[in-house]
PAFIVO-865876 format. One record per atom (N, C-alpha, C, O, CB): x, y, z; atom name; residue in one letter. Coordinates in nm, 2 decimals. Glycine has a CB too. Layout:
// residues N
+--------+--------+--------+----+----+
:     xx :     yy :     zz : at : aa :
+--------+--------+--------+----+----+
:      X :      Y :      Z : CA :  A :
...
+--------+--------+--------+----+----+
END
This chain:
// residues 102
+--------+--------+--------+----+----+
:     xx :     yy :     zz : at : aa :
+--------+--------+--------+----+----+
:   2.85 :   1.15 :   5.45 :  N :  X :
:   2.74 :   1.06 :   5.47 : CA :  X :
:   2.70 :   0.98 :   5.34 :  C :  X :
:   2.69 :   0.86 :   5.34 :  O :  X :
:   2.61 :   1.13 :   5.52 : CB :  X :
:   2.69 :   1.06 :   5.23 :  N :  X :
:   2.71 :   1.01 :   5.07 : CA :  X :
:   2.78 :   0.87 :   5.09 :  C :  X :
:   2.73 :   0.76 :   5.11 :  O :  X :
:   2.82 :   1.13 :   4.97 : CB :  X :
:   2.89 :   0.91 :   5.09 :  N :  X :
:   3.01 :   0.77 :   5.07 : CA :  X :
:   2.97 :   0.68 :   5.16 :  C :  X :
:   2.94 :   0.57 :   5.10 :  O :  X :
:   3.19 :   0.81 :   5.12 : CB :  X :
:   2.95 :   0.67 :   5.27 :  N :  X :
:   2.89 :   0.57 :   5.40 : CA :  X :
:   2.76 :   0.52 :   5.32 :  C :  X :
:   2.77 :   0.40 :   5.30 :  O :  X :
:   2.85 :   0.68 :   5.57 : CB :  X :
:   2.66 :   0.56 :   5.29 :  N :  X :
:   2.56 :   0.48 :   5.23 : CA :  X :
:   2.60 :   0.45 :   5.08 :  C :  X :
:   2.57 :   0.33 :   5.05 :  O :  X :
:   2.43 :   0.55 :   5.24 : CB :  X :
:   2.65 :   0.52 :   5.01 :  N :  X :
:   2.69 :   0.46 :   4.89 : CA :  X :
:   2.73 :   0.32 :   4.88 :  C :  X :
:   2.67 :   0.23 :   4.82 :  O :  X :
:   2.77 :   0.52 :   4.85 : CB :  X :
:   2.89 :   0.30 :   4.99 :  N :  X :
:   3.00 :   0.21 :   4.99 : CA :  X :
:   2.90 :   0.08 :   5.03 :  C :  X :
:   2.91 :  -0.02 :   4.97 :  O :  X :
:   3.13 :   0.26 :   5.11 : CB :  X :
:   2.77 :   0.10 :   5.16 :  N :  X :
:   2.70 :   0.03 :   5.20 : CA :  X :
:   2.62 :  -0.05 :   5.09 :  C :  X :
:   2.60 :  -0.17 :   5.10 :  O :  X :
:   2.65 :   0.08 :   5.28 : CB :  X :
:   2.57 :   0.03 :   4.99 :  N :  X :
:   2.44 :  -0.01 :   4.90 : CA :  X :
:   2.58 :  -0.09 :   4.74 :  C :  X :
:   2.56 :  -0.20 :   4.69 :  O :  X :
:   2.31 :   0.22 :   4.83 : CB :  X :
:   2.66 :  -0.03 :   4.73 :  N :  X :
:   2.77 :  -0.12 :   4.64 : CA :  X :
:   2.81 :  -0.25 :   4.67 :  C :  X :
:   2.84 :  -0.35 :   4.59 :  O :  X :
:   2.90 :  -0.06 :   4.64 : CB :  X :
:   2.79 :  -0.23 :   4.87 :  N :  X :
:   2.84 :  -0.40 :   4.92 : CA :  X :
:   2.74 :  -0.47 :   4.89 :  C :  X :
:   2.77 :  -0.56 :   4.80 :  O :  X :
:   2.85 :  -0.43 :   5.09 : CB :  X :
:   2.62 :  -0.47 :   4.92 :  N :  X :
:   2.44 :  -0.53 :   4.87 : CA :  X :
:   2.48 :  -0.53 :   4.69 :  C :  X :
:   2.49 :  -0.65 :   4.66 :  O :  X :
:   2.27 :  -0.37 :   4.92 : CB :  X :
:   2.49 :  -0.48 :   4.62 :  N :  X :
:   2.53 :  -0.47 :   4.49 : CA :  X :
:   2.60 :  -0.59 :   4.43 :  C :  X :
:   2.56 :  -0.68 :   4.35 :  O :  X :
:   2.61 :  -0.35 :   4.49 : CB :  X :
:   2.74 :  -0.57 :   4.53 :  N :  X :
:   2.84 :  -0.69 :   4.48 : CA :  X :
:   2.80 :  -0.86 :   4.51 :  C :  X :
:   2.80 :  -0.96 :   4.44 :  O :  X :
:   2.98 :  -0.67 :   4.58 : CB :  X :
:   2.76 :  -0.83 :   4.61 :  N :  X :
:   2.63 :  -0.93 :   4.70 : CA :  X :
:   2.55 :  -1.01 :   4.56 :  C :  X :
:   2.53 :  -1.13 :   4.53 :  O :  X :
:   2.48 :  -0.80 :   4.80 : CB :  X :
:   2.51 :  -0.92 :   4.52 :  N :  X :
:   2.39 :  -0.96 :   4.42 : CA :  X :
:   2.42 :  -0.99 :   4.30 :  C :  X :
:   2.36 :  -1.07 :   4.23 :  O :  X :
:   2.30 :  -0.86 :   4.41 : CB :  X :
:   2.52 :  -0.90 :   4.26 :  N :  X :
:   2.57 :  -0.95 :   4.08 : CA :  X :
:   2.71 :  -1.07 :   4.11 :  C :  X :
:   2.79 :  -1.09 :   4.01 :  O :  X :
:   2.65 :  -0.74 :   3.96 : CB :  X :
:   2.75 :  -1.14 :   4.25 :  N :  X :
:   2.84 :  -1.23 :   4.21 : CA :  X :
:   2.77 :  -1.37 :   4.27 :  C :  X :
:   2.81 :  -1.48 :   4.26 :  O :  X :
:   2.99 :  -1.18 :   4.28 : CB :  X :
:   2.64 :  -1.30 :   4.33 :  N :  X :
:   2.55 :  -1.44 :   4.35 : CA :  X :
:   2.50 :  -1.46 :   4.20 :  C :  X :
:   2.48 :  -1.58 :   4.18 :  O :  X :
:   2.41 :  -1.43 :   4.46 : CB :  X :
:   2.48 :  -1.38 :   4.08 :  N :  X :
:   2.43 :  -1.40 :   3.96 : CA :  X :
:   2.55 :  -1.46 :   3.90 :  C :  X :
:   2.53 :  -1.57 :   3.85 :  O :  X :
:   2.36 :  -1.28 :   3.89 : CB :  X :
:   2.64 :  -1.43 :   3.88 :  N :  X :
:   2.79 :  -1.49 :   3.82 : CA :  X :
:   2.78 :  -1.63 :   3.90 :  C :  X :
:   2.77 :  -1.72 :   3.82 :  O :  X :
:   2.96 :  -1.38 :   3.85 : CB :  X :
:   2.79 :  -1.67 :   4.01 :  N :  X :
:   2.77 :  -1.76 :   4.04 : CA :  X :
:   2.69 :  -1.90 :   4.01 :  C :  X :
:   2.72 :  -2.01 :   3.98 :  O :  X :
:   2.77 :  -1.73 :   4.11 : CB :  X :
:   2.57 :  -1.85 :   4.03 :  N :  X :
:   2.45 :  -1.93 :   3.95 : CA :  X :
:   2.48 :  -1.96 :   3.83 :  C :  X :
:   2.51 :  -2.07 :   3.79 :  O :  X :
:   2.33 :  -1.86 :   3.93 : CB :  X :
:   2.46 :  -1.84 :   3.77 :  N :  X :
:   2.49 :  -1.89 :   3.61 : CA :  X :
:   2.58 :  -1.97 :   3.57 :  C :  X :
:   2.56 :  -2.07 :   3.50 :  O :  X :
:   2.53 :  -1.80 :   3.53 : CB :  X :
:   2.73 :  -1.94 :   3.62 :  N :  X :
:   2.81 :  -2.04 :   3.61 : CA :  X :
:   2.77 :  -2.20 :   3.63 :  C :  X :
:   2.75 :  -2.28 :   3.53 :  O :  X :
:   2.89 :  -2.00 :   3.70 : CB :  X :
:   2.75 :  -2.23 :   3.77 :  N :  X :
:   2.67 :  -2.32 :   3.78 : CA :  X :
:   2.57 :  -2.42 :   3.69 :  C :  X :
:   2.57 :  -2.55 :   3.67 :  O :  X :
:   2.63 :  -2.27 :   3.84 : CB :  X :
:   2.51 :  -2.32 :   3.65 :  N :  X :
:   2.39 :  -2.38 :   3.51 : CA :  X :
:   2.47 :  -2.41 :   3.38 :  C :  X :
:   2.45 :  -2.51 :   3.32 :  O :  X :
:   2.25 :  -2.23 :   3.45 : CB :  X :
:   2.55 :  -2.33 :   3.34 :  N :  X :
:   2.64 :  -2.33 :   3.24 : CA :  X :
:   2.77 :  -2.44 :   3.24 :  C :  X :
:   2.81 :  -2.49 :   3.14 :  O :  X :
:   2.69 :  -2.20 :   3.25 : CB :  X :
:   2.81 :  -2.48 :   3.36 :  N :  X :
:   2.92 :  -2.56 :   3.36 : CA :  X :
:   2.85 :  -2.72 :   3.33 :  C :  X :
:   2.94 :  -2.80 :   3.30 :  O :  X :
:   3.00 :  -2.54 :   3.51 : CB :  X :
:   2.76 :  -2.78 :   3.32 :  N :  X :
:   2.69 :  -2.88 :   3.26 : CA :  X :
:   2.76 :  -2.87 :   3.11 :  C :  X :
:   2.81 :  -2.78 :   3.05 :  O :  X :
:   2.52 :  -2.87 :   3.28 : CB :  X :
:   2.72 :  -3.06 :   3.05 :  N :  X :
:   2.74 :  -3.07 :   2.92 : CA :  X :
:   2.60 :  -3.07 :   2.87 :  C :  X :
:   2.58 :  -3.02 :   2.75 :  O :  X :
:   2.81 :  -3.19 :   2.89 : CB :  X :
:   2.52 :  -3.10 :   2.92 :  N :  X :
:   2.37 :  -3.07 :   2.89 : CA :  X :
:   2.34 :  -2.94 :   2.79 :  C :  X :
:   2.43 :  -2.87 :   2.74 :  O :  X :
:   2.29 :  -3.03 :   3.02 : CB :  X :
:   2.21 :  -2.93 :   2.77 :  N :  X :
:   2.17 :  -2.84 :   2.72 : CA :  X :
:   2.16 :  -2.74 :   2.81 :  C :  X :
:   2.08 :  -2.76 :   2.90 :  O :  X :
:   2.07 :  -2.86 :   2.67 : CB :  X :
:   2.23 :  -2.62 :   2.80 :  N :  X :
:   2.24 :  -2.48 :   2.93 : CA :  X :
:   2.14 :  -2.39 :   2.88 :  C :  X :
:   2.13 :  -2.33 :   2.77 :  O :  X :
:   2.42 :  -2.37 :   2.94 : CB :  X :
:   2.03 :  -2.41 :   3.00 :  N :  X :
:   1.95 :  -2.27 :   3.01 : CA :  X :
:   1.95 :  -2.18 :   2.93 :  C :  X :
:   2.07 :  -2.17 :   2.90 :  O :  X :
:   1.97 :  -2.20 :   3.11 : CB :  X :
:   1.88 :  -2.07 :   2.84 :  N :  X :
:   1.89 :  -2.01 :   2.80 : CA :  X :
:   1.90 :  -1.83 :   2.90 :  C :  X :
:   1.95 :  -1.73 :   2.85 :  O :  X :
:   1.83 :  -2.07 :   2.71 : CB :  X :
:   1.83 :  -1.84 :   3.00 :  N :  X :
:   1.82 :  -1.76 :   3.11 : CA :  X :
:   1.94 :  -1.72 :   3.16 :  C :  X :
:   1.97 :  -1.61 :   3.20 :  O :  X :
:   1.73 :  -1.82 :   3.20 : CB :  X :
:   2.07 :  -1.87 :   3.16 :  N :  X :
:   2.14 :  -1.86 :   3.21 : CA :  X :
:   2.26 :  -1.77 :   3.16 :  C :  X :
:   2.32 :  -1.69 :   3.23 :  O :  X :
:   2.14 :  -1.95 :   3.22 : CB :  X :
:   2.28 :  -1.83 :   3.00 :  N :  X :
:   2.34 :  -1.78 :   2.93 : CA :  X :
:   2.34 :  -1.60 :   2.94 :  C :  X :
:   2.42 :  -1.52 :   2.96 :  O :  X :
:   2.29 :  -1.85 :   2.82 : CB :  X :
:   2.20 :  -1.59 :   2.90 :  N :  X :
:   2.19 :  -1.45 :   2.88 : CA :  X :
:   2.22 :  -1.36 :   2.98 :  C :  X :
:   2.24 :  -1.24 :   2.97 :  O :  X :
:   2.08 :  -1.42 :   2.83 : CB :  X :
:   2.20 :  -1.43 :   3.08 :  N :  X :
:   2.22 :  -1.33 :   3.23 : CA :  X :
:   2.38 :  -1.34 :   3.26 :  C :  X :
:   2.43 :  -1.24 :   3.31 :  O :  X :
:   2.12 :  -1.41 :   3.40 : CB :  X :
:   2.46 :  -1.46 :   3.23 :  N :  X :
:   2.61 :  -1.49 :   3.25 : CA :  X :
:   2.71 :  -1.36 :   3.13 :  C :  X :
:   2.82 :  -1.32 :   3.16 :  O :  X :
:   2.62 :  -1.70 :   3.20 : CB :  X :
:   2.65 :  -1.33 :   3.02 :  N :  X :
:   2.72 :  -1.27 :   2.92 : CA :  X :
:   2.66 :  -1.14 :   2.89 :  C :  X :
:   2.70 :  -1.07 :   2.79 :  O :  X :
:   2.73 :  -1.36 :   2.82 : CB :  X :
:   2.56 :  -1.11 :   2.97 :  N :  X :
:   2.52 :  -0.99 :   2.99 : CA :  X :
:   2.60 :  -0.83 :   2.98 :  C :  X :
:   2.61 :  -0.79 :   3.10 :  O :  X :
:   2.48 :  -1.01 :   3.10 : CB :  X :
:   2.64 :  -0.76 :   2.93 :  N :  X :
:   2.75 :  -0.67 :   2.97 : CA :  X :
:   2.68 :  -0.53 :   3.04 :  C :  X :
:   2.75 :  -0.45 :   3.08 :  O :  X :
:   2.84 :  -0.62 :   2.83 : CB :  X :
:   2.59 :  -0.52 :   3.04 :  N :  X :
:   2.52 :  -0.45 :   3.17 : CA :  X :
:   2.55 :  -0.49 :   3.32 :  C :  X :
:   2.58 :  -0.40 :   3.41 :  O :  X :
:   2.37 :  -0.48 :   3.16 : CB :  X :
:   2.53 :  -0.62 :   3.35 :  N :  X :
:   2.57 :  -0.70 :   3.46 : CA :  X :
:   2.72 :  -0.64 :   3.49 :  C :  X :
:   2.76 :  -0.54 :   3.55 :  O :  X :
:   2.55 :  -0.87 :   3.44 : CB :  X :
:   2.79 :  -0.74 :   3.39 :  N :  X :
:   2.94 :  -0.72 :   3.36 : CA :  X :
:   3.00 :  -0.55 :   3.41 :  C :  X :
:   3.08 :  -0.54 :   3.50 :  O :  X :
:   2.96 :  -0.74 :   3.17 : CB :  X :
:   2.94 :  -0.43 :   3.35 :  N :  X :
:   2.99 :  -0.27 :   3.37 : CA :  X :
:   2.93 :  -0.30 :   3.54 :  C :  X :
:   3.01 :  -0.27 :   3.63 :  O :  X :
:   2.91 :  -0.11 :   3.25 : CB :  X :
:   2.78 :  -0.34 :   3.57 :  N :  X :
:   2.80 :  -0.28 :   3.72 : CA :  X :
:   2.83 :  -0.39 :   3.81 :  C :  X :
:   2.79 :  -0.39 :   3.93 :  O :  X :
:   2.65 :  -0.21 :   3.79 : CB :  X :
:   2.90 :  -0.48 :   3.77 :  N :  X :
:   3.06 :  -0.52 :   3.86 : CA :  X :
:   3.13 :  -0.48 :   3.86 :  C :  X :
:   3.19 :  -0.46 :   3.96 :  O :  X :
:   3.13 :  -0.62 :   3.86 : CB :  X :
:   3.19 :  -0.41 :   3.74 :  N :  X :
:   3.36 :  -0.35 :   3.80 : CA :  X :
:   3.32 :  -0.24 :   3.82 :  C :  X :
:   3.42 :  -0.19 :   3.88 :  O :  X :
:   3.51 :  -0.33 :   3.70 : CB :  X :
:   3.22 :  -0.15 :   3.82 :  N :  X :
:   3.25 :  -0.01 :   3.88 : CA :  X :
:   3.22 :  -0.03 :   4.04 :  C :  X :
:   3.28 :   0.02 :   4.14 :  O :  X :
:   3.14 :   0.12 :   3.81 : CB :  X :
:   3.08 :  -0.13 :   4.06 :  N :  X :
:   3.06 :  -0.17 :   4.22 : CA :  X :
:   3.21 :  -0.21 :   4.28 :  C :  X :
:   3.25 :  -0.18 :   4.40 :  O :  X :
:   2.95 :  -0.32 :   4.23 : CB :  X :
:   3.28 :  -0.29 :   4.20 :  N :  X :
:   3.43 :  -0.32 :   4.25 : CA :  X :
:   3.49 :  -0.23 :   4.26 :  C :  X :
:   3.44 :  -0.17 :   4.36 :  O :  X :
:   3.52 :  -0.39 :   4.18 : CB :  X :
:   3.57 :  -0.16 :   4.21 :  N :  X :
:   3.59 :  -0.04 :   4.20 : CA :  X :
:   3.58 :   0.07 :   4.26 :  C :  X :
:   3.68 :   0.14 :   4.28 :  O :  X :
:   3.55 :  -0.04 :   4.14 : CB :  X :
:   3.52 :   0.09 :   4.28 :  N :  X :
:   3.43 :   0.22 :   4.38 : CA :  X :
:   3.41 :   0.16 :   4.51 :  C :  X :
:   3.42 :   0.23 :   4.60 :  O :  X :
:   3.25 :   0.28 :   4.32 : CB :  X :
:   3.38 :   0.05 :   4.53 :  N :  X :
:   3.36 :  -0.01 :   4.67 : CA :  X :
:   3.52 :  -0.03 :   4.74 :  C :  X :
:   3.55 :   0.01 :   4.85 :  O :  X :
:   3.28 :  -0.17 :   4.65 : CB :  X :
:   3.61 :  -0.10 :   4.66 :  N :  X :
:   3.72 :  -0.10 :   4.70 : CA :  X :
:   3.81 :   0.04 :   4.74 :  C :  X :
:   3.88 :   0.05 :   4.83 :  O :  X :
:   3.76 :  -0.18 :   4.61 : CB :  X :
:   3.78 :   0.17 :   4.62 :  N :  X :
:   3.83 :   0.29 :   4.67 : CA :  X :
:   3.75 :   0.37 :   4.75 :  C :  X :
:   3.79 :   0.49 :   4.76 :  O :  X :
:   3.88 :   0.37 :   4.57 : CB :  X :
:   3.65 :   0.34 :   4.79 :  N :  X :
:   3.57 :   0.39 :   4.94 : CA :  X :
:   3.60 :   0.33 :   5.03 :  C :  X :
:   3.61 :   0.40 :   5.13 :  O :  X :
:   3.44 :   0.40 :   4.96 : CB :  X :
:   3.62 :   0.19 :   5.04 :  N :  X :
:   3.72 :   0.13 :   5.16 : CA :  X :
:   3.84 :   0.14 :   5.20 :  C :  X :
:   3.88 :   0.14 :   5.32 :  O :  X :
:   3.74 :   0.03 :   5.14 : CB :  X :
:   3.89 :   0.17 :   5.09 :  N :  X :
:   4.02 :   0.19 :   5.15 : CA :  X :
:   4.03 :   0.36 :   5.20 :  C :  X :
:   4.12 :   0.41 :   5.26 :  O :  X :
:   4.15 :   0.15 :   5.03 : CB :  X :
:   3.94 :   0.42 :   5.17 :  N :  X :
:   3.91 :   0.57 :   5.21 : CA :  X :
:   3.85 :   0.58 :   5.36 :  C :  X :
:   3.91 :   0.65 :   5.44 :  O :  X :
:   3.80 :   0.65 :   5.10 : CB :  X :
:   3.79 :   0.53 :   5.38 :  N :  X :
:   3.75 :   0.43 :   5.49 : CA :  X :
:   3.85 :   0.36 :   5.65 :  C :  X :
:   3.81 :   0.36 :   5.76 :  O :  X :
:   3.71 :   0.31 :   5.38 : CB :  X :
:   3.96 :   0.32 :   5.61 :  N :  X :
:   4.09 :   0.28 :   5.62 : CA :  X :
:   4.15 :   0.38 :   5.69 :  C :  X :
:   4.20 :   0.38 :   5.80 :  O :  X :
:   4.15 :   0.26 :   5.50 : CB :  X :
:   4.15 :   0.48 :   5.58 :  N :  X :
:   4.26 :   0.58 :   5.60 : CA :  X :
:   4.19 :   0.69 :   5.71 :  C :  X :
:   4.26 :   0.75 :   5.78 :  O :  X :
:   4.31 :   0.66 :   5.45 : CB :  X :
:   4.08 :   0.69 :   5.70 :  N :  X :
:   4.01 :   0.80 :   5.76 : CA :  X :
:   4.01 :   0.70 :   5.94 :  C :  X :
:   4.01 :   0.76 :   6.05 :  O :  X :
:   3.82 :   0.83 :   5.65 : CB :  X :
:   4.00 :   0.58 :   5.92 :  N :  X :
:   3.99 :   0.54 :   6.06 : CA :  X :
:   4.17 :   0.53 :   6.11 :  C :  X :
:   4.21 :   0.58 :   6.22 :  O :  X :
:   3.90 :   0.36 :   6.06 : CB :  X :
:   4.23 :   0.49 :   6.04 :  N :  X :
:   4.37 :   0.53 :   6.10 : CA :  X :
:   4.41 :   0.66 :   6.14 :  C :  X :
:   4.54 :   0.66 :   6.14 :  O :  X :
:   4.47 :   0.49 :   6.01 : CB :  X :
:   4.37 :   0.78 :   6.17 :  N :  X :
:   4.34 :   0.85 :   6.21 : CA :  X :
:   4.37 :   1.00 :   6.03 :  C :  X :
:   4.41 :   1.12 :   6.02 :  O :  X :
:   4.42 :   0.83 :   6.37 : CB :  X :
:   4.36 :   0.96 :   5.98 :  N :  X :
:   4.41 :   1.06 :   5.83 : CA :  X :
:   4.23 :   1.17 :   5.83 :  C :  X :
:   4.13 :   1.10 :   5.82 :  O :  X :
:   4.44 :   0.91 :   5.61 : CB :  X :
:   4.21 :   1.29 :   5.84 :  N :  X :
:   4.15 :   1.39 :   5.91 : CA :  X :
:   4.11 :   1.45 :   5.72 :  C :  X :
:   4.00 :   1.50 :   5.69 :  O :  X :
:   4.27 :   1.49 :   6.05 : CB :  X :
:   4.17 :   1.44 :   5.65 :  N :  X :
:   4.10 :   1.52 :   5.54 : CA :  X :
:   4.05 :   1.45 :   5.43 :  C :  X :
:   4.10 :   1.42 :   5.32 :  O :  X :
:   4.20 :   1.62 :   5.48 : CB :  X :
:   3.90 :   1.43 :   5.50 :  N :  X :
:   3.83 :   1.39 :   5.43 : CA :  X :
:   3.73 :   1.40 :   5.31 :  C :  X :
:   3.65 :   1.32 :   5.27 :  O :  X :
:   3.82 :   1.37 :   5.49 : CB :  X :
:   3.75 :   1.54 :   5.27 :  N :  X :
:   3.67 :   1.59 :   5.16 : CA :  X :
:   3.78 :   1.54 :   5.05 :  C :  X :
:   3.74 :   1.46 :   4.97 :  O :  X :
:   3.64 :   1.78 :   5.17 : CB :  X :
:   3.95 :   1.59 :   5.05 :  N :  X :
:   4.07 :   1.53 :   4.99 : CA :  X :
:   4.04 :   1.39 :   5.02 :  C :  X :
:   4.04 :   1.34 :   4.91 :  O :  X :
:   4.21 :   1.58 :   5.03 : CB :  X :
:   4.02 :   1.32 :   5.09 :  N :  X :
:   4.00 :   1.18 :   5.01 : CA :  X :
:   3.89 :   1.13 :   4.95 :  C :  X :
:   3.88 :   1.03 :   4.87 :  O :  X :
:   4.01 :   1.09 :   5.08 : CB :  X :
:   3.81 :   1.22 :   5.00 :  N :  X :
:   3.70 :   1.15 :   4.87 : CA :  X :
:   3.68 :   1.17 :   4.72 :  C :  X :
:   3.62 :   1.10 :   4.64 :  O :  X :
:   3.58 :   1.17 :   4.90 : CB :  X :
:   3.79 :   1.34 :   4.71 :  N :  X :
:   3.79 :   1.35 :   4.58 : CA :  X :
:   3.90 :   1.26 :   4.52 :  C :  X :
:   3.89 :   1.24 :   4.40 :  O :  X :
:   3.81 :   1.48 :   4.54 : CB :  X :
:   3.99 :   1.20 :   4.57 :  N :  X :
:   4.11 :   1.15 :   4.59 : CA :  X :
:   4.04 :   0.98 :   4.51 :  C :  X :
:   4.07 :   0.95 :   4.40 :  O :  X :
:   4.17 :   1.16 :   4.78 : CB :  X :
:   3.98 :   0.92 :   4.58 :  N :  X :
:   3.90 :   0.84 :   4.61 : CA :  X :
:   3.81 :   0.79 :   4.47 :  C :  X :
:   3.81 :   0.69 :   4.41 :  O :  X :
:   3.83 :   0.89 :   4.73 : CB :  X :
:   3.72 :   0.93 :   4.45 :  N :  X :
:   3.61 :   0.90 :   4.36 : CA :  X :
:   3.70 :   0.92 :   4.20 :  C :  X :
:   3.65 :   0.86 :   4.10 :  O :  X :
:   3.46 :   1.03 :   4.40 : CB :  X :
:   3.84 :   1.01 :   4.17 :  N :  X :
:   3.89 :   1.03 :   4.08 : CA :  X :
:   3.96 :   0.91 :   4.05 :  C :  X :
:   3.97 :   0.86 :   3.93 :  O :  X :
:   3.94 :   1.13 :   4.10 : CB :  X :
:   4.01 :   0.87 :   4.14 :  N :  X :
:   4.05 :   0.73 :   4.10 : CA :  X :
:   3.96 :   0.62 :   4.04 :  C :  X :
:   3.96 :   0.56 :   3.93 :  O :  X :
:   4.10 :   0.68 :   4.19 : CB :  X :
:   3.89 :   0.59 :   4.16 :  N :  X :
:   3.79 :   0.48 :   4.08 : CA :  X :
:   3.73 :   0.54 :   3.95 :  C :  X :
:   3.72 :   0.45 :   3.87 :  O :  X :
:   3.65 :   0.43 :   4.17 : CB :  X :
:   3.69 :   0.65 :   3.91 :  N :  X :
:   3.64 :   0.68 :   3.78 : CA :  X :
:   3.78 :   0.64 :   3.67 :  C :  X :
:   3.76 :   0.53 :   3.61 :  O :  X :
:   3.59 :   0.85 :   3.78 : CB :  X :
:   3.88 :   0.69 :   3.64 :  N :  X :
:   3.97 :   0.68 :   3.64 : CA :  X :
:   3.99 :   0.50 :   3.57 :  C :  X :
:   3.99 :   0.46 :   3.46 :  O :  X :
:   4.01 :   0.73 :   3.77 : CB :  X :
:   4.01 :   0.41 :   3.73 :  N :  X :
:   4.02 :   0.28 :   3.70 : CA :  X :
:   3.89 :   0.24 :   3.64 :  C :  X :
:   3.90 :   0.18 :   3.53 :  O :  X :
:   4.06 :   0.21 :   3.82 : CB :  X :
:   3.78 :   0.24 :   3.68 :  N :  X :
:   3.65 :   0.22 :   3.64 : CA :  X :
:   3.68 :   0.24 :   3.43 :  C :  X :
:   3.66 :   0.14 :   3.36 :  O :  X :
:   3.51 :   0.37 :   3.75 : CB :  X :
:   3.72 :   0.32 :   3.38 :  N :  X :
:   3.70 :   0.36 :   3.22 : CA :  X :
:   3.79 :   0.30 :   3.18 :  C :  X :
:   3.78 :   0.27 :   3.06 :  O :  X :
:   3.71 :   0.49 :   3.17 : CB :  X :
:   3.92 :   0.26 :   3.26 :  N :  X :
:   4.05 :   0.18 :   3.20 : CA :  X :
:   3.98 :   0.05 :   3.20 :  C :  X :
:   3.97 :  -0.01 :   3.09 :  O :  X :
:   4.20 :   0.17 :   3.29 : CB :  X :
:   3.93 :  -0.01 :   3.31 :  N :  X :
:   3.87 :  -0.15 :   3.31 : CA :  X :
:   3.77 :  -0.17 :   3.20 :  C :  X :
:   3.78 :  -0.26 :   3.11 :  O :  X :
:   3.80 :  -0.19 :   3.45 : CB :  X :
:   3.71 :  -0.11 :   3.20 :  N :  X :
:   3.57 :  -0.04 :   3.12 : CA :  X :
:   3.61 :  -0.07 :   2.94 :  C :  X :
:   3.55 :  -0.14 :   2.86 :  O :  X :
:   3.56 :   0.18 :   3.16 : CB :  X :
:   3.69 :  -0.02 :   2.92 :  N :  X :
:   3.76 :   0.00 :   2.81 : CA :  X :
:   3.80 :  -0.11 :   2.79 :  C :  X :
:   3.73 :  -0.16 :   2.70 :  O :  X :
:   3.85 :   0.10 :   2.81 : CB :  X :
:   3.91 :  -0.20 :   2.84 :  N :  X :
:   3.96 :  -0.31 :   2.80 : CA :  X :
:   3.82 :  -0.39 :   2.79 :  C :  X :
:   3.79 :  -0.45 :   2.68 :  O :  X :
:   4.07 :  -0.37 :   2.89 : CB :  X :
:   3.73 :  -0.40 :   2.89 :  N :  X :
:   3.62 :  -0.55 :   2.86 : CA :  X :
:   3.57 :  -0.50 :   2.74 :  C :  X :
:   3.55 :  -0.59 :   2.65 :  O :  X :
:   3.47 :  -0.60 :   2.99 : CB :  X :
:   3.54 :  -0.39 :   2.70 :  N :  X :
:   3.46 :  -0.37 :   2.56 : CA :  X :
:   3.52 :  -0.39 :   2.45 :  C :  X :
:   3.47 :  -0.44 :   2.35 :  O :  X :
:   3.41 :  -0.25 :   2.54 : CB :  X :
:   3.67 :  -0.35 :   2.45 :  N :  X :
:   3.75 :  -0.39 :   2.35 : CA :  X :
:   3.79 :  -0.55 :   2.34 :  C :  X :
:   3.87 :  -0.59 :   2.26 :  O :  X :
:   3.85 :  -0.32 :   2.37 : CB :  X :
:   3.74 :  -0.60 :   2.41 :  N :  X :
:   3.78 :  -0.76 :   2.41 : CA :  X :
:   3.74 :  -0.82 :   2.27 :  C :  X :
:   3.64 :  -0.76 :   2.22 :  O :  X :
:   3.69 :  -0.85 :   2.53 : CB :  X :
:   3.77 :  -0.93 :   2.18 :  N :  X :
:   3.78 :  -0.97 :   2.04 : CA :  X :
:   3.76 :  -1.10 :   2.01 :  C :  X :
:   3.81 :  -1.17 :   1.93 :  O :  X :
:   3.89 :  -0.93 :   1.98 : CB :  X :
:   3.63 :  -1.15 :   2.15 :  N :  X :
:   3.59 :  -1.31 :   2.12 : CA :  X :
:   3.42 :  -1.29 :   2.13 :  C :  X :
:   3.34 :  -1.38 :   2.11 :  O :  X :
:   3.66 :  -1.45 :   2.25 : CB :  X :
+--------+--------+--------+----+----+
END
């Protein structure tokens, strides 16, 4: 039941931090003078970490999701299956954006 509301509250999540990447963008792509609201919400790295783990974790509960409706029955093994991975991918992704050098 965990995973089922989780996966649900990540979709609302993604919802919400790629309507903010969006906007911002938006405000930002002018030659004008860009918002300063904009800026700071667009380069945010708070925002930035809870997109890729919402990605992340949403995408490996979906596809857990998937497998469990195609008829695959062991579902405690996929969710550890599932959550080890996205942690996993979540710290590799994690790792590169912070190491980035601009």
């Amino acid at each position: 039941m965990f995973v089922w509301i989780f996966h649900r509250i990540s979709g609302l999540l993604l919802i919400l931090l790629i309507g903010i990447k969006f906007l911002t963008s938006f405000f930002l792509m002018t030659k004008e003078q860009k918002p300063d609201w904009a800026l700071v919400l667009h380069t945010n790295p708070f925002i930035d970490t809870l997109l890729i783990i919402s990605v992340v974790f949403h995408a490996f509960y979906g596809l857990r999701t998937v497998a469990i409706d195609l008829g695959l029955r062991k579902e405690k093994l996929l969710f550890w299956v599932s959550t080890l991975l996205s942690l996993v991918l979540s710290g590799l992704l994690l790792a590169l954006y912070f190491s980035r050098n601009y």
